[in-house]
C-alpha positions, -999 to +999 in steps of 0.1 A: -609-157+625-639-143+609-643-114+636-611-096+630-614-062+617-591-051+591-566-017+587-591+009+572-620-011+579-656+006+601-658-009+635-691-014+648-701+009+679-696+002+711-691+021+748-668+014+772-653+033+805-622+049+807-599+054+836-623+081+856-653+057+851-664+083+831-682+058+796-667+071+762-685+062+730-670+050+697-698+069+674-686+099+692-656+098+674-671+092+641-653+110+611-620+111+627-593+090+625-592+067+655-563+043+666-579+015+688-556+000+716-561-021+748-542-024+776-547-036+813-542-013+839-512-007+861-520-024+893-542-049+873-530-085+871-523-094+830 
């Protein structure tokens, strides 16, 4: 597991959309404290 990113460690940027479509950027974010955390939505299978 070479990839995983570790407590305290940079991420590298990346977009995504949230749940209004609207994108949301992780370099927008940059300086604060950011808790990354995935989850599928309600009516989504998973």
């Amino acid at each position: 597991m070479k990839d995983v990113i570790k407590v305290g460690q940079e991420a590298m940027d990346f977009s995504l959309k949230d749940q209004n479509g609207k994108e949301v950027n992780l370099k927008d974010f940059r300086g604060k404290k950011v808790l990354l955390s995935f989850h599928p939505l309600a009516w989504t299978a998973g």
